[in-house]
Structures are given as structure tokens and as C-alpha cells.
LODREN-515664 format. One record per residue: x, y, z of N, C-alpha, C in turn. Coordinates in pm, whole numbers, plus 50000, padded with zeros to 5 digits. Layout:
# LODREN-515664
[[X,Y,Z],[X,Y,Z],[X,Y,Z]] ...
***
This chain:
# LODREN-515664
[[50083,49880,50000],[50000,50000,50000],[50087,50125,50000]] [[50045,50199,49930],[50131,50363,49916],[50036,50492,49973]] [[50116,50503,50099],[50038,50648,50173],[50096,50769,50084]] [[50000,50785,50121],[50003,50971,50066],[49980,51053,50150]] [[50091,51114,50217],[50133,51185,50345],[50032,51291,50344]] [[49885,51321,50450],[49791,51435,50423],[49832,51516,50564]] [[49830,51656,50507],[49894,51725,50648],[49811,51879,50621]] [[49700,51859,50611],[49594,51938,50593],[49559,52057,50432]] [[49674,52045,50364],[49658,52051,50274],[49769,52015,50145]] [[49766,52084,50021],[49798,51973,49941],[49726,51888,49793]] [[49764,51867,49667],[49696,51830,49603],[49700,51665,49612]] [[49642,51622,49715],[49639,51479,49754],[49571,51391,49628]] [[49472,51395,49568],[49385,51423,49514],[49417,51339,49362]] [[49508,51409,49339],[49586,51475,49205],[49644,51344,49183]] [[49709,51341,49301],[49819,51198,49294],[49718,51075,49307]] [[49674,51094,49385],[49573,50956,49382],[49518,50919,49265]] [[49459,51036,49177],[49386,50994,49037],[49502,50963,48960]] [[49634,51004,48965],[49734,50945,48876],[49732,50784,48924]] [[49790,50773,49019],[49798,50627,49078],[49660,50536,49060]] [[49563,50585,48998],[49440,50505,48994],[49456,50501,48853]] [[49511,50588,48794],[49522,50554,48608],[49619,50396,48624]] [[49715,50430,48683],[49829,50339,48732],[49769,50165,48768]] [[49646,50229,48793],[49593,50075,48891],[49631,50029,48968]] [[49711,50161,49089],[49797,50156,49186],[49674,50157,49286]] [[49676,50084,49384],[49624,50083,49552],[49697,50215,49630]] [[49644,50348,49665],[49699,50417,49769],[49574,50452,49873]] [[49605,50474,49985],[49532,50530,50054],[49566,50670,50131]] [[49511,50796,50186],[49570,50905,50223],[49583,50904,50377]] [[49710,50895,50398],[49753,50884,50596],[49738,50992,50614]] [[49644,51000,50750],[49643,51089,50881],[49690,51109,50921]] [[49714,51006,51014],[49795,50897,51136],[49951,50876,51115]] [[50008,50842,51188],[50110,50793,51236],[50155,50646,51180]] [[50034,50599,51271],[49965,50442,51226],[49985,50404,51114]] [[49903,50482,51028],[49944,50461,50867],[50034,50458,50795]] [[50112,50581,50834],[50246,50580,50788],[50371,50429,50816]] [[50306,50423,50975],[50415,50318,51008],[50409,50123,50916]] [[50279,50146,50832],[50218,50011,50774],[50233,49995,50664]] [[50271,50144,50556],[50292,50158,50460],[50413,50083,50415]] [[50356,50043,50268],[50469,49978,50175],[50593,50080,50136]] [[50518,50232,50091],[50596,50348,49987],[50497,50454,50056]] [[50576,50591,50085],[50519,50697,50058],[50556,50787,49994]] [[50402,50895,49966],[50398,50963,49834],[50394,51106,49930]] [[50457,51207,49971],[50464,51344,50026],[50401,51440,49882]] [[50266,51481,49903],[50252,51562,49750],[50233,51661,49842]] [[50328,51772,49762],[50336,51898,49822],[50300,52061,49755]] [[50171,52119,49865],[50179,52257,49764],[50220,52345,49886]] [[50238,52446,49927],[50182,52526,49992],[50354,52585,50072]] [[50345,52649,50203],[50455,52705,50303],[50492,52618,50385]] [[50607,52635,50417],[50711,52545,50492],[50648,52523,50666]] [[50605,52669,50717],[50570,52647,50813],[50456,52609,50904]] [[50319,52678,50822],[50199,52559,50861],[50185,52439,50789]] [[50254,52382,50756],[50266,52218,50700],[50339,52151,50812]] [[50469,52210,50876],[50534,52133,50975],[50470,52136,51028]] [[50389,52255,51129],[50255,52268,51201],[50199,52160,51235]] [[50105,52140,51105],[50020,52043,51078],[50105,51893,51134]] [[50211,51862,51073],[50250,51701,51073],[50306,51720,51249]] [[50362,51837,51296],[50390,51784,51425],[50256,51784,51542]] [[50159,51870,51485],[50025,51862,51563],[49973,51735,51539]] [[50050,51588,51444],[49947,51479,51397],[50031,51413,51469]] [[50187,51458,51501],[50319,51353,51513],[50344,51283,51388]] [[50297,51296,51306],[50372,51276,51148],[50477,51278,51119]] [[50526,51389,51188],[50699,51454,51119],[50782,51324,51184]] [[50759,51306,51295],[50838,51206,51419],[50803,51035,51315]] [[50698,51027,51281],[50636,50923,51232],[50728,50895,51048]] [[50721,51022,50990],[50790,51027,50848],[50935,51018,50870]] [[51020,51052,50975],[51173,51026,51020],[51153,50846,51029]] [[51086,50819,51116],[51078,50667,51148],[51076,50600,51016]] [[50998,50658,50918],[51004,50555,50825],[51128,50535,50739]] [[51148,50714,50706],[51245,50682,50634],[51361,50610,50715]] [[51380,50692,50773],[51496,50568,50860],[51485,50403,50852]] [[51391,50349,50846],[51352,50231,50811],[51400,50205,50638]] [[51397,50286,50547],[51463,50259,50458],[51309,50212,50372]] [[51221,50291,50395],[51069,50299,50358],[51060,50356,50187]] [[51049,50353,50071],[51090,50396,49994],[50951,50559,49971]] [[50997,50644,49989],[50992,50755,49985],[50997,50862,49868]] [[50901,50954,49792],[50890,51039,49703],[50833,51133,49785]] [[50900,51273,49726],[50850,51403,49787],[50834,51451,49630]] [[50712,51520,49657],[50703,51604,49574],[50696,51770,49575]] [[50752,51848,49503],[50755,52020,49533],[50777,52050,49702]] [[50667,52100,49773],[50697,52113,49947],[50742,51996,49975]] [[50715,51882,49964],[50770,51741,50007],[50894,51683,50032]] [[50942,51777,49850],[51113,51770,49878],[51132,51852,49982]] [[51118,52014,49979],[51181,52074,50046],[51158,52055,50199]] [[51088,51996,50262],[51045,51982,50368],[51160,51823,50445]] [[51232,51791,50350],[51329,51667,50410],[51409,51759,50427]] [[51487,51901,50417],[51588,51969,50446],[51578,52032,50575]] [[51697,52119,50575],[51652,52170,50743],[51611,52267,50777]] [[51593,52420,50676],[51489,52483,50697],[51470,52565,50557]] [[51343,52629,50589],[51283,52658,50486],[51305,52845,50523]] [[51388,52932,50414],[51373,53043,50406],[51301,53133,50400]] [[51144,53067,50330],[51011,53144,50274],[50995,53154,50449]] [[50988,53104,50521],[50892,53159,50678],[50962,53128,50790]] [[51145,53091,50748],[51206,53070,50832],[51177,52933,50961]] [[51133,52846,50861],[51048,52751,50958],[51193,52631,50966]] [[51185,52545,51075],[51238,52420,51074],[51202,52361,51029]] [[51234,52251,50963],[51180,52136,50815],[51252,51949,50910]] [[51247,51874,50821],[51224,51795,50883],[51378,51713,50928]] [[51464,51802,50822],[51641,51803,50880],[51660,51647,50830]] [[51650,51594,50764],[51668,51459,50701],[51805,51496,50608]] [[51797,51531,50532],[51923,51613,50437],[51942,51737,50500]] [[52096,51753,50485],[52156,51891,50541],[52129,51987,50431]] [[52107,52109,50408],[52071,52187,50364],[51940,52291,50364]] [[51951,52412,50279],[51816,52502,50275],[51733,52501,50187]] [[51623,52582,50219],[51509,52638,50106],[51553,52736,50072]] [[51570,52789,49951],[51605,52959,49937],[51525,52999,49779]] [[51466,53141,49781],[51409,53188,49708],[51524,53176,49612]] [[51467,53133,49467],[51534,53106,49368],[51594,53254,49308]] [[51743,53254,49296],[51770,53379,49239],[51767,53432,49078]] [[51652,53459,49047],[51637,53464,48879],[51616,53567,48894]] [[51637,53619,48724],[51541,53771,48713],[51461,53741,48587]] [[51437,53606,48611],[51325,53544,48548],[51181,53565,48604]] [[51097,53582,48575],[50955,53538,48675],[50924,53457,48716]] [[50903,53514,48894],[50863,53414,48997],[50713,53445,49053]] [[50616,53359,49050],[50713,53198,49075],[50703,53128,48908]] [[50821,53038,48909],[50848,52967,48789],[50706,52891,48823]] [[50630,52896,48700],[50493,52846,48671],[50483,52813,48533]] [[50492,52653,48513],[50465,52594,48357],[50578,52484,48345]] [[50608,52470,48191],[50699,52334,48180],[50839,52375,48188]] [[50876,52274,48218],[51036,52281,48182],[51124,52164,48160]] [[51228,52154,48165],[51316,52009,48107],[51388,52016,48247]] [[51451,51812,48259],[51488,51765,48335],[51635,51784,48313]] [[51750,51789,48356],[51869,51783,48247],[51974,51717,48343]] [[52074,51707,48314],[52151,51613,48406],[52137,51537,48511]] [[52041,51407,48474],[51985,51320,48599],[52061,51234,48618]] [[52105,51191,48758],[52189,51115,48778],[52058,50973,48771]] [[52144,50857,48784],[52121,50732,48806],[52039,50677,48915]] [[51951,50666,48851],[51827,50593,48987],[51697,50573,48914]] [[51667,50454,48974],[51571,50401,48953],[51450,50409,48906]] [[51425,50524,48984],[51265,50636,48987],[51289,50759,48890]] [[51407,50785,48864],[51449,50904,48761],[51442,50824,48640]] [[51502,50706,48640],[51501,50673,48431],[51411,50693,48358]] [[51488,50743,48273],[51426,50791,48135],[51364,50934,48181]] [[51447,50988,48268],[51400,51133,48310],[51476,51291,48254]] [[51543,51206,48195],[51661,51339,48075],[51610,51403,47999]] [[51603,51533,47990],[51542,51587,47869],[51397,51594,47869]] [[51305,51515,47985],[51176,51558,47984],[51110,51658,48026]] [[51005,51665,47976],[50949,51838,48012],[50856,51776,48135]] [[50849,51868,48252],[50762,51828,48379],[50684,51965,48408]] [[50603,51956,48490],[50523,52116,48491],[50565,52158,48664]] [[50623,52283,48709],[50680,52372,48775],[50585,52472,48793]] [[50561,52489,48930],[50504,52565,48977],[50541,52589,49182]] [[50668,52710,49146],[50723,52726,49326],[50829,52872,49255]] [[50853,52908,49376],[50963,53041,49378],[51074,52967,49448]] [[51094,52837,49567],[51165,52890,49626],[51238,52710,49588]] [[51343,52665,49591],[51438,52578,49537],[51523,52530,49668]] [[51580,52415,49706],[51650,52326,49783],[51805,52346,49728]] [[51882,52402,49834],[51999,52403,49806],[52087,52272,49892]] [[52125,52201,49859],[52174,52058,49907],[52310,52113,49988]] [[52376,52098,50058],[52519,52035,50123],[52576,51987,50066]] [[52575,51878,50031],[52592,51757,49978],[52573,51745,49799]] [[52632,51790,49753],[52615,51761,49643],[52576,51684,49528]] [[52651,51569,49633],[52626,51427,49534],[52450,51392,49539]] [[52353,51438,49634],[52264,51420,49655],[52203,51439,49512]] [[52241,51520,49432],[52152,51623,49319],[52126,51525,49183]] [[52011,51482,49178],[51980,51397,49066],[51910,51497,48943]] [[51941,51586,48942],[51871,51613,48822],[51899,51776,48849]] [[51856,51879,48732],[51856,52045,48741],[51775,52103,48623]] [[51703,52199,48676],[51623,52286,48586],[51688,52395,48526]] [[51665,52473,48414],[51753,52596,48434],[51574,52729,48405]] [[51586,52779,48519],[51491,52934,48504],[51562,53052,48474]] [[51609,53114,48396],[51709,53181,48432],[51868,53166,48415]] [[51878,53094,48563],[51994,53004,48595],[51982,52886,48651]] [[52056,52778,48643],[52012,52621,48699],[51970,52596,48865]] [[51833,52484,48878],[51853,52496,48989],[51831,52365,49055]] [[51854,52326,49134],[51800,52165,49180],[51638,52130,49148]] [[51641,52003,49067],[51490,52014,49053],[51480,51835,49088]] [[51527,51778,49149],[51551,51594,49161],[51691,51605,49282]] [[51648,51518,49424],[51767,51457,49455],[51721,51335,49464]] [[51817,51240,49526],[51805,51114,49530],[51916,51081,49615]] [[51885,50995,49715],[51965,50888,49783],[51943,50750,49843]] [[51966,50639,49819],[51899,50518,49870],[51790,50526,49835]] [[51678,50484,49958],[51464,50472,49865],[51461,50629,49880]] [[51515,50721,49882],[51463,50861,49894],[51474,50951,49757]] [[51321,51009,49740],[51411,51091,49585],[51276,51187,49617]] [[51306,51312,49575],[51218,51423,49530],[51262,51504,49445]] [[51126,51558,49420],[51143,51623,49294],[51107,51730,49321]] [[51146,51871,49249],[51074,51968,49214],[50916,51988,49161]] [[50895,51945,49075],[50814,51954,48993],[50686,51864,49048]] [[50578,51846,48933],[50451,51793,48989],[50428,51672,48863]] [[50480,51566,48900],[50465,51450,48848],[50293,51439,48749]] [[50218,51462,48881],[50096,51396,48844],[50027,51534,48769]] [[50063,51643,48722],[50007,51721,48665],[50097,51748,48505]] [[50192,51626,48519],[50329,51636,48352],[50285,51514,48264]] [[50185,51466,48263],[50128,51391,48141],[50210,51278,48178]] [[50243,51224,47987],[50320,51079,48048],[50409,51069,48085]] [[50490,51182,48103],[50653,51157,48131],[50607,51117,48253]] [[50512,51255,48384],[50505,51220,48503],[50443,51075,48547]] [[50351,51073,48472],[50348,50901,48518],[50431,50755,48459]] [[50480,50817,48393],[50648,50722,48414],[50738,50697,48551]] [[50730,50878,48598],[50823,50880,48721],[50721,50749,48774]] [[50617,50790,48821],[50503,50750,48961],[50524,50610,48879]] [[50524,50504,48770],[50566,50420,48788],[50634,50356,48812]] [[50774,50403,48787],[50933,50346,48850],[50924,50391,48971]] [[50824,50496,49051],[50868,50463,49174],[50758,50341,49285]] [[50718,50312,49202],[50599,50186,49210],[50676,50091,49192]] [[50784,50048,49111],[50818,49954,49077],[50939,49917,49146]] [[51006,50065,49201],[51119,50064,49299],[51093,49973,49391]] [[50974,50078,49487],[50915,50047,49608],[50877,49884,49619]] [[50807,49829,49492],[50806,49643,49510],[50948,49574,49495]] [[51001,49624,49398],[51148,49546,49395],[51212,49590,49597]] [[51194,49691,49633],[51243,49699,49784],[51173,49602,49912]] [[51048,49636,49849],[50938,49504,49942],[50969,49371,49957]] [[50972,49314,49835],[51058,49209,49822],[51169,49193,49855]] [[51285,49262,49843],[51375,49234,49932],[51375,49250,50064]] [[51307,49324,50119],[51268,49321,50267],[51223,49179,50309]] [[51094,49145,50224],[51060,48995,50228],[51152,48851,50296]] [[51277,48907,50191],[51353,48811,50186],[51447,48829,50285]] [[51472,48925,50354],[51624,48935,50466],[51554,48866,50585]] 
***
């Protein structure tokens, strides 16, 4: 089963009707509970850094989404989703969920913000849930961008302007910039390799 992290708002919705094209089983976690039973979760993210943490630490979510990933739970963030595994968010100065070292920071273009519409994927590193993610157009809609520590983390880059992180990836963990379930077929390509990740990981869990 694949939760879809609900933390009072969010296009939950969105993703679910993708994953039902998919003939994917998800259900949308509240709870803790849920999270902790889940096969894969799906973080779909719209909105500010700081009534979202709000929300997940008023549910104990945030405490509950560390547990999993730590468990090695295979994990997609999407737009707030990514940025919300870093450690804080610049738009409201909020604490985030500190999983990856790094910030949120308003993207420096003198392009128009917020970047709203398509754009291309371009230097994606290697992983699972990214293939066949080079060169595709995904739909973007945020001002403010994940600046990593860590470099090697960076699976992929947009350019607005100037380039910016739009994909990391490490172990079952990957987010994206962009909005999968609103980019046609490319995006439900992603949402299937990461369907297909998440069982190839199940199964090996199975088996240890």
C-alpha cells in the first residue's frame, strides 16, 4: 500500500487519480499508524514550509515520516515534500524535517517568479525512479528551490534563468521539484518506477 502523506493541505487528490490511472492501491495517511504500515510513501506537496510542519507535528507525522524513512521505507516528495526533508525553509524561516543537510532559498532569477509551467529535466543522475527522466518536460510551479550540502545528493537540474535543483536522490529517497501527476506521460512514468522501485524493495525486505 502507498500512503500519501495528508497534512491538511495539498493536492492529495491529484496523485491519487494518477495512481488510479496506474491501477495503483493508495490510501491518504492521517495517522502515524498509517504511515508506520505503509509499503511506499507519496509526500505531495503545495503550499509554506511552516503551517505544514505545524500540521504534521500537531498529527506527530513529522516524528512518524523520520521513522520511516529511517527504516529505509521507499519515499517520494514532491515540490513542498522535497523541500520539507531539508533543514529549513527560508520562505517563513520555519524548521523542516532536517533529514538532508541543507536550505530552502528563494530562487535567484530575474526570470519570473514563481516559475509556473513546463520545463526540462537535464543532468539526471542514476536511479531508479528518475530513468528515462533526461530531457523531459515536467510542469513547475514554486519560487523557492532546495539548496543541498551535499552535492552528490543532486539527481537532476532545471535551468529558470539560471540552473537549479529540481531531483535529489539517495537510497529509497528521491524528490522532485516539479509535479509528476500534473506532467502527462513523462510524470506518470516517474510515479511508475517509483511503484516499481518500492516492490522490487518490498521484496527484498521479504527476503532478509
Amino acid at each position: 500500500m502507498i500512503a500519501l502523506v495528508d497534512y491538511g493541505a495539498g493536492n492529495l487528490r491529484s496523485v491519487q487519480n494518477a495512481l488510479d490511472t496506474l491501477e495503483v492501491e493508495s490510501s491518504i495517511a492521517v495517522s502515524p499508524h498509517e504511515l508506520a504500515g505503509a509499503d511506499a510513501i507519496i509526500f505531495p506537496g503545495v503550499g509554506a514550509a511552516a503551517p505544514a510542519m505545524a500540521a504534521l507535528r500537531a498529527r506527530g507525522m513529522d516524528r512518524a515520516l523520520l521513522d520511516a524513512i529511517g527504516r529505509g521505507t521507499p519515499f517520494l516528495g514532491i515540490c513542498l515534500g522535497l523541500q520539507l526533508l531539508f533543514d529549513r525553509s527560508d520562505e517563513d524561516g520555519a524548521a523542516c524535517l532536517g533529514v538532508l543537510a541543507g536550505t530552502v532559498e528563494r530562487l535567484s532569477t530575474k526570470e519570473k517568479l514563481p516559475h509556473v509551467g513546463w520545463n526540462t529535466i537535464d543532468g539526471v543522475a542514476r536511479h531508479p525512479v528518475l530513468d528515462g527522466l533526461e530531457g523531459e518536460a515536467m510542469y513547475f510551479t514554486h519560487s523557492y528551490v532546495v539548496v543541498p550540502k551535499d552535492r552528490s545528493l543532486i539527481a537532476g537540474q532545471t535551468t529558470h534563468g539560471l540552473p537549479f535543483v529540481s531531483a535529489v536522490a539517495v537510497d529509497g529517497m528521491v524528490g522532485v521539484q516539479f509535479h509528476p501527476e500534473r506532467s502527462g506521460a513523462a510524470g506518470l512514468n516517474l510515479l511508475q518506477n517509483f511503484i516499481e522501485f518500492a516492490n522490487v524493495a518490498q521484496a527484498d525486505h521479504s527476503l532478509s
